[in-house]
N, CA, C, O and CB atoms as a CASP TS submission, in Angstrom:
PFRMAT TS
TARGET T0000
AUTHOR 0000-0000-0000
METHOD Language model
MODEL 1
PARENT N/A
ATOM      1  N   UNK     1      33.322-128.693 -94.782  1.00  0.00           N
ATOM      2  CA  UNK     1      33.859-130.049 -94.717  1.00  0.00           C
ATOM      3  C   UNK     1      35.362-129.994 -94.499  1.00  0.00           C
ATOM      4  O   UNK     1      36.051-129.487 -95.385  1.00  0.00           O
ATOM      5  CB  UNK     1      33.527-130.836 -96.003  1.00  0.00           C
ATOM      6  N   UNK     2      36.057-130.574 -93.157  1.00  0.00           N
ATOM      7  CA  UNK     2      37.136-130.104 -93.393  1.00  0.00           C
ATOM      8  C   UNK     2      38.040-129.483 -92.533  1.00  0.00           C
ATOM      9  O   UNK     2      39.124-129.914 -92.140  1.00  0.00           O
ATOM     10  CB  UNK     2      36.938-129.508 -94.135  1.00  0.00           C
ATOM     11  N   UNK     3      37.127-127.747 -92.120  1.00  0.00           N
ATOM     12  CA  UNK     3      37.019-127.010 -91.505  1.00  0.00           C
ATOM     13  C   UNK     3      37.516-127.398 -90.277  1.00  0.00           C
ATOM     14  O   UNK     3      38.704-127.193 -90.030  1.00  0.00           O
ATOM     15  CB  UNK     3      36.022-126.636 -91.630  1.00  0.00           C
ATOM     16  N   UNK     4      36.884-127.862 -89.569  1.00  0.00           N
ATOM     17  CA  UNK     4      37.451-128.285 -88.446  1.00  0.00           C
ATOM     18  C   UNK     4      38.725-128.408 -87.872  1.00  0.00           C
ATOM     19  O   UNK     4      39.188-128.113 -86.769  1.00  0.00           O
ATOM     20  CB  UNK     4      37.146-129.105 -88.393  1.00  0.00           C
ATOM     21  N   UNK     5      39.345-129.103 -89.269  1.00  0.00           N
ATOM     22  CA  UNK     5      40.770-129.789 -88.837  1.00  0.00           C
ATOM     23  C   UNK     5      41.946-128.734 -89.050  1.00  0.00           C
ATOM     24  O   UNK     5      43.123-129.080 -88.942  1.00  0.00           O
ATOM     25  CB  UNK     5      41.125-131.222 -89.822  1.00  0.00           C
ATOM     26  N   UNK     6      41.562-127.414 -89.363  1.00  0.00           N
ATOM     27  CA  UNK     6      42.460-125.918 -89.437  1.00  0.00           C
ATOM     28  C   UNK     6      42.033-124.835 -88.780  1.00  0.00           C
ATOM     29  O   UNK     6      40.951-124.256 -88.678  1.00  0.00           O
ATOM     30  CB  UNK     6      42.581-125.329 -90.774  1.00  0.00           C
ATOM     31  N   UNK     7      43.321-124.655 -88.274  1.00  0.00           N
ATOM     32  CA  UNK     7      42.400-122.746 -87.507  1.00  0.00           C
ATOM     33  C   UNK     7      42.239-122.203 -88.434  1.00  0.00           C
ATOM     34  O   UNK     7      43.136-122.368 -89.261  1.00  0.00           O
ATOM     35  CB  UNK     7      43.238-121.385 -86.459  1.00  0.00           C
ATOM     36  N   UNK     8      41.493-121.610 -88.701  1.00  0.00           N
ATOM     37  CA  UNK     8      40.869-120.664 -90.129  1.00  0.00           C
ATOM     38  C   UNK     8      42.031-119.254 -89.756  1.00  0.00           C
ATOM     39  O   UNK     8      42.828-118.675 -90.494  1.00  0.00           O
ATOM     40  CB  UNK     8      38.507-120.057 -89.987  1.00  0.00           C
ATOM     41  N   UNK     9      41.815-119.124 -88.823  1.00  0.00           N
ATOM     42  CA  UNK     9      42.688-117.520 -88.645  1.00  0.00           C
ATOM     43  C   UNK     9      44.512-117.865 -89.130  1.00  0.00           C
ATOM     44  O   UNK     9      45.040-117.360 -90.121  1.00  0.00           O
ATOM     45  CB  UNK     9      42.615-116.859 -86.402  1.00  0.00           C
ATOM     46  N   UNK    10      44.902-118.396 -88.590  1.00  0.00           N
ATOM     47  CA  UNK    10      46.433-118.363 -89.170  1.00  0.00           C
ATOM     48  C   UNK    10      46.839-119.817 -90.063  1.00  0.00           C
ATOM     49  O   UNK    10      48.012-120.105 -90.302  1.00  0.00           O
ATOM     50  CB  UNK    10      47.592-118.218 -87.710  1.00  0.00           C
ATOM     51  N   UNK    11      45.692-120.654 -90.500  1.00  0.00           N
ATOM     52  CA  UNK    11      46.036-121.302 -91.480  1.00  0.00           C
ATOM     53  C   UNK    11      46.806-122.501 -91.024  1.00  0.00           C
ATOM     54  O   UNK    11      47.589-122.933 -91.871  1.00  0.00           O
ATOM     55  CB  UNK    11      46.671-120.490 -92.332  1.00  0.00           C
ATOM     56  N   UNK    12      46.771-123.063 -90.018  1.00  0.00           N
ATOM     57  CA  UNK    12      47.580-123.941 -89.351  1.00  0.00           C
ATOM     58  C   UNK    12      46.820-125.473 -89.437  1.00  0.00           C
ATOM     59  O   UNK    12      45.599-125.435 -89.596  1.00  0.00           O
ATOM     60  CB  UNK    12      47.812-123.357 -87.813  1.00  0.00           C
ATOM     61  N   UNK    13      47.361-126.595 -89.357  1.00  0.00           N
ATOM     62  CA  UNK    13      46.456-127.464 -89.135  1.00  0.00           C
ATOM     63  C   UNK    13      46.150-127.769 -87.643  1.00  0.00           C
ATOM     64  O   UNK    13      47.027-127.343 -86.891  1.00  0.00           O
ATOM     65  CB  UNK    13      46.824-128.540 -89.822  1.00  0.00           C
ATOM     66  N   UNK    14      44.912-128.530 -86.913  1.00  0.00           N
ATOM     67  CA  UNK    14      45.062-128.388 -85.483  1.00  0.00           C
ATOM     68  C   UNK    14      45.428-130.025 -85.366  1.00  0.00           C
ATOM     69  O   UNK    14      45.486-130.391 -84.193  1.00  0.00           O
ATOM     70  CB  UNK    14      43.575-127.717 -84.562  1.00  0.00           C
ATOM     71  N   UNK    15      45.644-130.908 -86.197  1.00  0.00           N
ATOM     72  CA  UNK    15      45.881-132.095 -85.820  1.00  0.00           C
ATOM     73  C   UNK    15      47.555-132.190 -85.884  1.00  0.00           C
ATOM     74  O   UNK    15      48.182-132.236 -86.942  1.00  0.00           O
ATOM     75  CB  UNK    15      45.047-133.096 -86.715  1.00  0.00           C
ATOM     76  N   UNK    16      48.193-132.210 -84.467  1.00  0.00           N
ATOM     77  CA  UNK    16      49.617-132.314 -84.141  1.00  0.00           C
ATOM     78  C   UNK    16      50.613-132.812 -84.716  1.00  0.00           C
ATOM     79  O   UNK    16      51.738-132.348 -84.532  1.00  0.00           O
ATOM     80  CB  UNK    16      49.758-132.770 -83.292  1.00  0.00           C
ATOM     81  N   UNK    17      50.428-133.643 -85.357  1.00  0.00           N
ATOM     82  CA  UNK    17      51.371-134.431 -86.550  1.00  0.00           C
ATOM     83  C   UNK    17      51.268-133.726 -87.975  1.00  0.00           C
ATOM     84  O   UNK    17      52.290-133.541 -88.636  1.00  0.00           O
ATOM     85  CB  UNK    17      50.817-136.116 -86.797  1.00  0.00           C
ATOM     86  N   UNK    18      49.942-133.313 -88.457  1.00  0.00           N
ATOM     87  CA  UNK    18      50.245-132.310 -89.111  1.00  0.00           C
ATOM     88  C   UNK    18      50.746-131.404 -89.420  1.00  0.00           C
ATOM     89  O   UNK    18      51.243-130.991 -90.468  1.00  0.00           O
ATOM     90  CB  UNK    18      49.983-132.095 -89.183  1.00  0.00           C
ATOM     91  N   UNK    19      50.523-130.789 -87.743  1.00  0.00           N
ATOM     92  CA  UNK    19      51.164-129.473 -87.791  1.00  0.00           C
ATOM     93  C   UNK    19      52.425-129.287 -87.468  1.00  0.00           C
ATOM     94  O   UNK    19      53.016-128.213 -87.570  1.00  0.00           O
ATOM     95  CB  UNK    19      50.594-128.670 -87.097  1.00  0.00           C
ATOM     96  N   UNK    20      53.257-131.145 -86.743  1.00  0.00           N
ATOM     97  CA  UNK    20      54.246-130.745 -86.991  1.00  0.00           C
ATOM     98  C   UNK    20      55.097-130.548 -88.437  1.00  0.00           C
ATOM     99  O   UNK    20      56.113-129.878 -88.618  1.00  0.00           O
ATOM    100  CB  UNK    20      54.657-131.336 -86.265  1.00  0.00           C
ATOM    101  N   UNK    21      54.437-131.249 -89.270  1.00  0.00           N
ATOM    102  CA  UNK    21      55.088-131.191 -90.999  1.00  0.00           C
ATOM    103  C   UNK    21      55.303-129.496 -91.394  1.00  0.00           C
ATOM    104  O   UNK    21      56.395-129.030 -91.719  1.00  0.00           O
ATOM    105  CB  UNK    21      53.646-132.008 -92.404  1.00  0.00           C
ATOM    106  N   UNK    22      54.196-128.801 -91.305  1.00  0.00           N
ATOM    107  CA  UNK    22      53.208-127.870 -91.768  1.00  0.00           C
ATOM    108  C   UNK    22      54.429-126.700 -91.264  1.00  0.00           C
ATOM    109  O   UNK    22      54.888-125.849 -92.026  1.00  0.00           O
ATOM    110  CB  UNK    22      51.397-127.933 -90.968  1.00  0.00           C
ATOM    111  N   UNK    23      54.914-126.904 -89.516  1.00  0.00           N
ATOM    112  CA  UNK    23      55.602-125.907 -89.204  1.00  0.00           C
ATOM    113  C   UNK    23      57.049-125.953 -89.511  1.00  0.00           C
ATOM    114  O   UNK    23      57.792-125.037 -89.861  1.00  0.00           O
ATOM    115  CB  UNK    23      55.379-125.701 -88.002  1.00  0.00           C
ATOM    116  N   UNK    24      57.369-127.569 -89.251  1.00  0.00           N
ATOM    117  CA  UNK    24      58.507-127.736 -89.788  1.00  0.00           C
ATOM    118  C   UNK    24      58.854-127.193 -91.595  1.00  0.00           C
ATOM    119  O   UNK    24      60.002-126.933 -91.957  1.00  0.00           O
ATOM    120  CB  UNK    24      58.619-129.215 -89.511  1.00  0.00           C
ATOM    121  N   UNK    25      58.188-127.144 -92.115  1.00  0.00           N
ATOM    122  CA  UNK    25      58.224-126.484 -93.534  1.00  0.00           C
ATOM    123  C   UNK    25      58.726-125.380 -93.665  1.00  0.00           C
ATOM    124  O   UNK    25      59.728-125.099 -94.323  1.00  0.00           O
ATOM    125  CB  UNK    25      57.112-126.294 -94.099  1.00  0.00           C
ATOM    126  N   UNK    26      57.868-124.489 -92.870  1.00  0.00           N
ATOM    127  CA  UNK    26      57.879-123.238 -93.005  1.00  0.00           C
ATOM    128  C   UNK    26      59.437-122.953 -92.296  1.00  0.00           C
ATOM    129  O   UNK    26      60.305-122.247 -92.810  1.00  0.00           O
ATOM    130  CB  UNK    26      56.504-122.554 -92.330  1.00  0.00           C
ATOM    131  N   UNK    27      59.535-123.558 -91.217  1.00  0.00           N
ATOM    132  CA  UNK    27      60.609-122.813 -90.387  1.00  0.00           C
ATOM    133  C   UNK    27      61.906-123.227 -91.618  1.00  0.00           C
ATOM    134  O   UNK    27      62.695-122.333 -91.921  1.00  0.00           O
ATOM    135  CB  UNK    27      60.852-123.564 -88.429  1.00  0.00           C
ATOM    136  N   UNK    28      61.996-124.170 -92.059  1.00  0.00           N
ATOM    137  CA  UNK    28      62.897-124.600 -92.813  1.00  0.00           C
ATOM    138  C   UNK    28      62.962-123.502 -94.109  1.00  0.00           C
ATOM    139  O   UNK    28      64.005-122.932 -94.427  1.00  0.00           O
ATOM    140  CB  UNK    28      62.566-126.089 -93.132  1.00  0.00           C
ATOM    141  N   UNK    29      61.717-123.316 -94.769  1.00  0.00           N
ATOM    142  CA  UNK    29      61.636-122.656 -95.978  1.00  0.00           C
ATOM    143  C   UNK    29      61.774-120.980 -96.145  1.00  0.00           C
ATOM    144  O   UNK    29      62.125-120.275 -97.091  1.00  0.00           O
ATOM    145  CB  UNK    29      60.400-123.083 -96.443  1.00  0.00           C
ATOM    146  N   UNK    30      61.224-120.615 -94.450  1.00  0.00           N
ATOM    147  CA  UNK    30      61.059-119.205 -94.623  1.00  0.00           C
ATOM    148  C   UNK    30      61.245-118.389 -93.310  1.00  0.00           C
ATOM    149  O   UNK    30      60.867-117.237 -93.093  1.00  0.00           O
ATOM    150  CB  UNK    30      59.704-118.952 -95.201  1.00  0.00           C
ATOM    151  N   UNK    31      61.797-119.095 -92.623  1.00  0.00           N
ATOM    152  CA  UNK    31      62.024-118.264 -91.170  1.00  0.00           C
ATOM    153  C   UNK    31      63.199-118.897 -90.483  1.00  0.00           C
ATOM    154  O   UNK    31      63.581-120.067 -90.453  1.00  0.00           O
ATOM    155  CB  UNK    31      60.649-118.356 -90.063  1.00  0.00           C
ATOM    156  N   UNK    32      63.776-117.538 -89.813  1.00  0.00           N
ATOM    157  CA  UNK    32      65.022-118.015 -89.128  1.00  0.00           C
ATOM    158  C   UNK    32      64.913-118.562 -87.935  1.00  0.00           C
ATOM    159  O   UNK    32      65.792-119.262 -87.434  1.00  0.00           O
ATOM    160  CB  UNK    32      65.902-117.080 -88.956  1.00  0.00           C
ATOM    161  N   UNK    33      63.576-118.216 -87.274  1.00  0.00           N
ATOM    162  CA  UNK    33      63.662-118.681 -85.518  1.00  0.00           C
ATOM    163  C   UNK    33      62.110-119.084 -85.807  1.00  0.00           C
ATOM    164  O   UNK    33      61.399-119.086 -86.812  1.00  0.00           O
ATOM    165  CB  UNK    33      64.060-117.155 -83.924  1.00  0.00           C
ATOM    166  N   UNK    34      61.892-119.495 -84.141  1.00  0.00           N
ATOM    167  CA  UNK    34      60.331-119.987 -84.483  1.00  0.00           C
ATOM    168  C   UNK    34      59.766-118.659 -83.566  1.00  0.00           C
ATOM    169  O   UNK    34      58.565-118.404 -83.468  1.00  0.00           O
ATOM    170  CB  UNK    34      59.748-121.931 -83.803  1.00  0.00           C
ATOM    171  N   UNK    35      60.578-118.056 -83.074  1.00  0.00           N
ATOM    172  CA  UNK    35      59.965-116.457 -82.872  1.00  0.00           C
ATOM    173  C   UNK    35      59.583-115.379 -83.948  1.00  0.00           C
ATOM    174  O   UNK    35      58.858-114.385 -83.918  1.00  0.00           O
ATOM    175  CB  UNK    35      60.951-115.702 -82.146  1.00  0.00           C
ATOM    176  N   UNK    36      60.341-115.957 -84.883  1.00  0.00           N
ATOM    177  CA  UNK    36      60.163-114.686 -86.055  1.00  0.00           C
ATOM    178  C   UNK    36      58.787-115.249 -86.792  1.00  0.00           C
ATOM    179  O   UNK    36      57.914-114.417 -87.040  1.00  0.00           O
ATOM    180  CB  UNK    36      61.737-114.522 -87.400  1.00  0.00           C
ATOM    181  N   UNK    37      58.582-116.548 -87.126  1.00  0.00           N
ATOM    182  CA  UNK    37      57.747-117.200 -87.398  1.00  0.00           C
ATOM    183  C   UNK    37      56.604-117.169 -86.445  1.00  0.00           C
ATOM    184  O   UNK    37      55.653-117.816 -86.882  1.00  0.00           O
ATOM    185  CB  UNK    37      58.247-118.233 -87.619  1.00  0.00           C
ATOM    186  N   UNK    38      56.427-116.712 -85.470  1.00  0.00           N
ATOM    187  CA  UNK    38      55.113-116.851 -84.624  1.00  0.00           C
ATOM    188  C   UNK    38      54.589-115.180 -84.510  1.00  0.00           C
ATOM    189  O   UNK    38      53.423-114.868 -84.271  1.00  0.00           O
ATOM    190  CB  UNK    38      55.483-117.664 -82.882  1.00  0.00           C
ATOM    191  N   UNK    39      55.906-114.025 -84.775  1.00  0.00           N
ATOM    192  CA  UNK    39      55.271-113.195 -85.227  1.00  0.00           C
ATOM    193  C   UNK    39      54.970-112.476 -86.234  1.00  0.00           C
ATOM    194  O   UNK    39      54.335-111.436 -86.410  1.00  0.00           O
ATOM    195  CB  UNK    39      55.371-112.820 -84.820  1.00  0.00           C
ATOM    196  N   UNK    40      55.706-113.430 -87.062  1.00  0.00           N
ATOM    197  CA  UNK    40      55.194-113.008 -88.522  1.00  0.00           C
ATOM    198  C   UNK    40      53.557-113.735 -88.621  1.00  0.00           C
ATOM    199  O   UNK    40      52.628-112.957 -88.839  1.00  0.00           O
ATOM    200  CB  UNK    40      56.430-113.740 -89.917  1.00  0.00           C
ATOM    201  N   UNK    41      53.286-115.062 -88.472  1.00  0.00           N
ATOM    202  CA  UNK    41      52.111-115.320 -88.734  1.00  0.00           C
ATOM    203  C   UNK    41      51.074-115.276 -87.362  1.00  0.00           C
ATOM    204  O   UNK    41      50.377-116.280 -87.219  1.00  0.00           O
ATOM    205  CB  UNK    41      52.202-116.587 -89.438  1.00  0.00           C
ATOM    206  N   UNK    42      50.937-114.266 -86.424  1.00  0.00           N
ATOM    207  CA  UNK    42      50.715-113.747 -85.068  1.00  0.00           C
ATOM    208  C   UNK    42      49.731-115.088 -84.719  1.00  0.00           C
ATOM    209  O   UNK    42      48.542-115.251 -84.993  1.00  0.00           O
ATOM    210  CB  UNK    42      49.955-111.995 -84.957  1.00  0.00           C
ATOM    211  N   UNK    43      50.845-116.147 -83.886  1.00  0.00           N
ATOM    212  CA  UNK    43      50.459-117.034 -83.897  1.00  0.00           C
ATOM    213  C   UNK    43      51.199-116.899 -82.125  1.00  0.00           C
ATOM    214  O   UNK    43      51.909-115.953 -81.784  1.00  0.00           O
ATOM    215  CB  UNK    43      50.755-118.006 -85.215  1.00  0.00           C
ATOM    216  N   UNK    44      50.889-117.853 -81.374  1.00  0.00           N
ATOM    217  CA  UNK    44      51.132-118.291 -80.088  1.00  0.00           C
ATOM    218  C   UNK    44      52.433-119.122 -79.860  1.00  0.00           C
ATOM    219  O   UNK    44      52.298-120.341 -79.962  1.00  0.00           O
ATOM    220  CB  UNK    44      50.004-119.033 -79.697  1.00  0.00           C
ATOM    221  N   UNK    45      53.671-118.640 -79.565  1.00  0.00           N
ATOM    222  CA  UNK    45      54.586-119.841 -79.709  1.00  0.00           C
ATOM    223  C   UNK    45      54.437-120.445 -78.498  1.00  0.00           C
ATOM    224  O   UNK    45      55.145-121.451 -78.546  1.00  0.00           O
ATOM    225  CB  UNK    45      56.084-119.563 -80.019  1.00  0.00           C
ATOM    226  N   UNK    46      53.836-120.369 -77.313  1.00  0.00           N
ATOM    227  CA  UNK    46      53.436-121.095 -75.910  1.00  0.00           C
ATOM    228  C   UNK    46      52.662-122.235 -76.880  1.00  0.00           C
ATOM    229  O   UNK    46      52.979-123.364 -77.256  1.00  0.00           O
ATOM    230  CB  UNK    46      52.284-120.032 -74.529  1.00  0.00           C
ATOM    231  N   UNK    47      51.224-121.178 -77.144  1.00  0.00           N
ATOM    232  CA  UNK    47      50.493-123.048 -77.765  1.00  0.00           C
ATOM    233  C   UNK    47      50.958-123.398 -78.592  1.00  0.00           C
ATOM    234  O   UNK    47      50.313-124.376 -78.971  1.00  0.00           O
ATOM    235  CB  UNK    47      49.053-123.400 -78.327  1.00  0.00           C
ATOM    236  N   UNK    48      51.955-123.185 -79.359  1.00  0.00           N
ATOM    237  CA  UNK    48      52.178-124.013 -80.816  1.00  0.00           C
ATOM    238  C   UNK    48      53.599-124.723 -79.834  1.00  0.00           C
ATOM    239  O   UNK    48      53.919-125.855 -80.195  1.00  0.00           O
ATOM    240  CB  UNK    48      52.612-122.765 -82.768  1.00  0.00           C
ATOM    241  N   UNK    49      54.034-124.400 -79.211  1.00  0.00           N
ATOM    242  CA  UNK    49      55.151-125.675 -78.285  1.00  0.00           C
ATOM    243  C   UNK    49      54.112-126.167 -77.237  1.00  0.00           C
ATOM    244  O   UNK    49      54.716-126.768 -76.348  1.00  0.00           O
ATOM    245  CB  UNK    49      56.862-124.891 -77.234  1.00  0.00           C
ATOM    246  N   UNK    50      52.995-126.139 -77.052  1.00  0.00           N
ATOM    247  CA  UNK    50      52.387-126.858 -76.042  1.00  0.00           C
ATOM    248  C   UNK    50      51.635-128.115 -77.248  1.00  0.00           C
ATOM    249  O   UNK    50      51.691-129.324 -77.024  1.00  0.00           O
ATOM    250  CB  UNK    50      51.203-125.716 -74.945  1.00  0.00           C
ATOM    251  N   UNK    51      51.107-127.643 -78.235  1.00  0.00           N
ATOM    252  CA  UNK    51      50.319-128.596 -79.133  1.00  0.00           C
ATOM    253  C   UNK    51      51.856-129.627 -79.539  1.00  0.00           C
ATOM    254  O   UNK    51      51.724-130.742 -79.033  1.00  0.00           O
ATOM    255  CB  UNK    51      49.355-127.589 -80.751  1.00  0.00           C
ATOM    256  N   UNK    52      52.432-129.564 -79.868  1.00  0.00           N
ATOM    257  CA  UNK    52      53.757-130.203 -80.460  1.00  0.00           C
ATOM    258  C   UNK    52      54.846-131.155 -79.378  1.00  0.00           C
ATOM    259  O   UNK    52      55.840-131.835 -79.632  1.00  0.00           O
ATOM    260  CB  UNK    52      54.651-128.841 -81.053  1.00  0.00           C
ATOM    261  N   UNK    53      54.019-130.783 -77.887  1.00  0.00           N
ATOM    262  CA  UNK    53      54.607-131.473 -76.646  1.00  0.00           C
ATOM    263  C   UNK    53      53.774-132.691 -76.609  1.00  0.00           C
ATOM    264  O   UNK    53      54.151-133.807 -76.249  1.00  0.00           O
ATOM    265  CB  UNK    53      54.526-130.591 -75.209  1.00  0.00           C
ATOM    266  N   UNK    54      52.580-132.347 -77.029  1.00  0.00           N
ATOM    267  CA  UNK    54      51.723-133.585 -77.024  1.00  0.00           C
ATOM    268  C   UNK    54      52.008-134.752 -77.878  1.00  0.00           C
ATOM    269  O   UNK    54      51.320-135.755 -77.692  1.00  0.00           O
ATOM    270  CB  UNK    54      50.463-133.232 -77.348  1.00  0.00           C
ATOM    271  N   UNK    55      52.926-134.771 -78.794  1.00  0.00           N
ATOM    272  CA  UNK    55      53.221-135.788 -79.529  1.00  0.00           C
ATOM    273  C   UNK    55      55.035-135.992 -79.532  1.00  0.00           C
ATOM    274  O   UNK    55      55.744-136.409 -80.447  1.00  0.00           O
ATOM    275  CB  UNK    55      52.495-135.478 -80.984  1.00  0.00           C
ATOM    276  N   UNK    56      55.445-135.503 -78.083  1.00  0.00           N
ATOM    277  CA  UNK    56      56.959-135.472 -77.863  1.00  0.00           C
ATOM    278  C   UNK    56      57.867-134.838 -78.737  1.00  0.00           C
ATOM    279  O   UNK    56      58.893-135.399 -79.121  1.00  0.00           O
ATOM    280  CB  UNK    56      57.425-136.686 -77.808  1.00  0.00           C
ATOM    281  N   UNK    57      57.543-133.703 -79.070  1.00  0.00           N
ATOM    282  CA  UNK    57      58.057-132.938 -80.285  1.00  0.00           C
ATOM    283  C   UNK    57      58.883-131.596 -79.626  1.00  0.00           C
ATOM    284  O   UNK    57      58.004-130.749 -79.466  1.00  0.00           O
ATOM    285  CB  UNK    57      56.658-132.447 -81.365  1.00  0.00           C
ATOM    286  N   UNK    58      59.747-131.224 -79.327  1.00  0.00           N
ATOM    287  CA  UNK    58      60.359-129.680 -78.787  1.00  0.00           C
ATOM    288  C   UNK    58      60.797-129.067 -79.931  1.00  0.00           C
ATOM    289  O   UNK    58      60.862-129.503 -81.080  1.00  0.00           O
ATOM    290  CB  UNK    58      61.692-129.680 -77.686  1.00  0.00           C
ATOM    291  N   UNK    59      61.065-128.088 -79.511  1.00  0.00           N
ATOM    292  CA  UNK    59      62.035-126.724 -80.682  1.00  0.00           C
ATOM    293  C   UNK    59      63.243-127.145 -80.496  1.00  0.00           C
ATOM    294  O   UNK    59      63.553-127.576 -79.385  1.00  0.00           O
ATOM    295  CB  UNK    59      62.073-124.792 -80.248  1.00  0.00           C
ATOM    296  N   UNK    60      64.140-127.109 -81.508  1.00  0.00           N
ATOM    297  CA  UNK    60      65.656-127.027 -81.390  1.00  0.00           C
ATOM    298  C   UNK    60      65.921-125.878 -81.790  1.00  0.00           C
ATOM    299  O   UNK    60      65.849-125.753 -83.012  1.00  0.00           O
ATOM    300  CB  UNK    60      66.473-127.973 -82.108  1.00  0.00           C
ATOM    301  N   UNK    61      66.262-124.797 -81.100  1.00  0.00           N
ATOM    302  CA  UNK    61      66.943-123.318 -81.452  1.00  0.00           C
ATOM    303  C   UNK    61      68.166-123.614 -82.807  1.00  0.00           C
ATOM    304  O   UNK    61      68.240-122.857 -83.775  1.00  0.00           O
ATOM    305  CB  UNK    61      67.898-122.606 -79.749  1.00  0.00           C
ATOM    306  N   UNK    62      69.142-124.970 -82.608  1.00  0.00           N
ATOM    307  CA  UNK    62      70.405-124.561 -83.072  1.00  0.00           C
ATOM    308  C   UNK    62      69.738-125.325 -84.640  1.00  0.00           C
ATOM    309  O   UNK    62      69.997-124.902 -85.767  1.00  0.00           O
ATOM    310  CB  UNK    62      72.064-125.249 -82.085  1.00  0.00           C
ATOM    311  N   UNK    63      68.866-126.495 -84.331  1.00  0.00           N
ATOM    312  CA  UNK    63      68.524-126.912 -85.868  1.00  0.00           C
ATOM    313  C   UNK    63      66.851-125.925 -86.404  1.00  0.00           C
ATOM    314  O   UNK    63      66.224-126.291 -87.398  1.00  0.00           O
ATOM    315  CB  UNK    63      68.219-129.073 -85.848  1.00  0.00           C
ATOM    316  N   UNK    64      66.489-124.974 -85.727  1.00  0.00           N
ATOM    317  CA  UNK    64      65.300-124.628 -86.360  1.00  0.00           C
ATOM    318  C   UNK    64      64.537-125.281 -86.737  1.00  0.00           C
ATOM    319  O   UNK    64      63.966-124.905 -87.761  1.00  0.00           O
ATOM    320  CB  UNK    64      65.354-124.099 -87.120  1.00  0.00           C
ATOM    321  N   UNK    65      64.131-126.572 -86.128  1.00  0.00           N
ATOM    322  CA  UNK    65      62.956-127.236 -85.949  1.00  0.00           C
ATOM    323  C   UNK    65      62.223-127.516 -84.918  1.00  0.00           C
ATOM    324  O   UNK    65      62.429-126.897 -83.874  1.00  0.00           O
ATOM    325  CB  UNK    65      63.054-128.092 -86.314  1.00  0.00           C
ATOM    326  N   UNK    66      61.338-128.384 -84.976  1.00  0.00           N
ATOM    327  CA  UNK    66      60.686-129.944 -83.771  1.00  0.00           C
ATOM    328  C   UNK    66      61.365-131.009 -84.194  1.00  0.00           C
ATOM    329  O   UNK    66      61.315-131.410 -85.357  1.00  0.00           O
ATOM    330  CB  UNK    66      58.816-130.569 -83.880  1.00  0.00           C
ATOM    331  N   UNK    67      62.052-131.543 -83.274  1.00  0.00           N
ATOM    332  CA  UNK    67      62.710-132.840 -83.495  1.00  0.00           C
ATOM    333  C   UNK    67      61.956-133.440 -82.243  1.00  0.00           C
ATOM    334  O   UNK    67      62.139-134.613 -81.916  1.00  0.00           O
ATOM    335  CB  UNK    67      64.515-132.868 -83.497  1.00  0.00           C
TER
END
């Protein structure tokens, strides 16, 4: 129940607004770039900036987020 709405493998949520909270967290709490963060949790930074385009969201290198 549930299931669905997370990749089971890296723990992410797949619904875009979620996941922008979810990443924005992390990058804030525990990573310096969203490169270090995509290979620390060997995650895709193409799809995780392609899922996050869909709701007009980019990376800011200088603030370490999606704004």
């Amino acid at each position: 129940e549930g299931k669905e709405e997370w990749n089971m493998q890296n723990r992410l949520p797949r619904d875009p607004v979620m996941l922008l909270g979810v990443v924005n967290t992390k990058l804030r709490d525990f990573y310096g770039s969203l490169d270090e963060m995509c290979e620390d949790m060997q995650i895709s930074r193409a799809e995780l900036e392609s899922d996050l385009k869909t709701i007009d969201y980019e990376y800011d290198a200088g603030r370490n987020q999606f704004v």
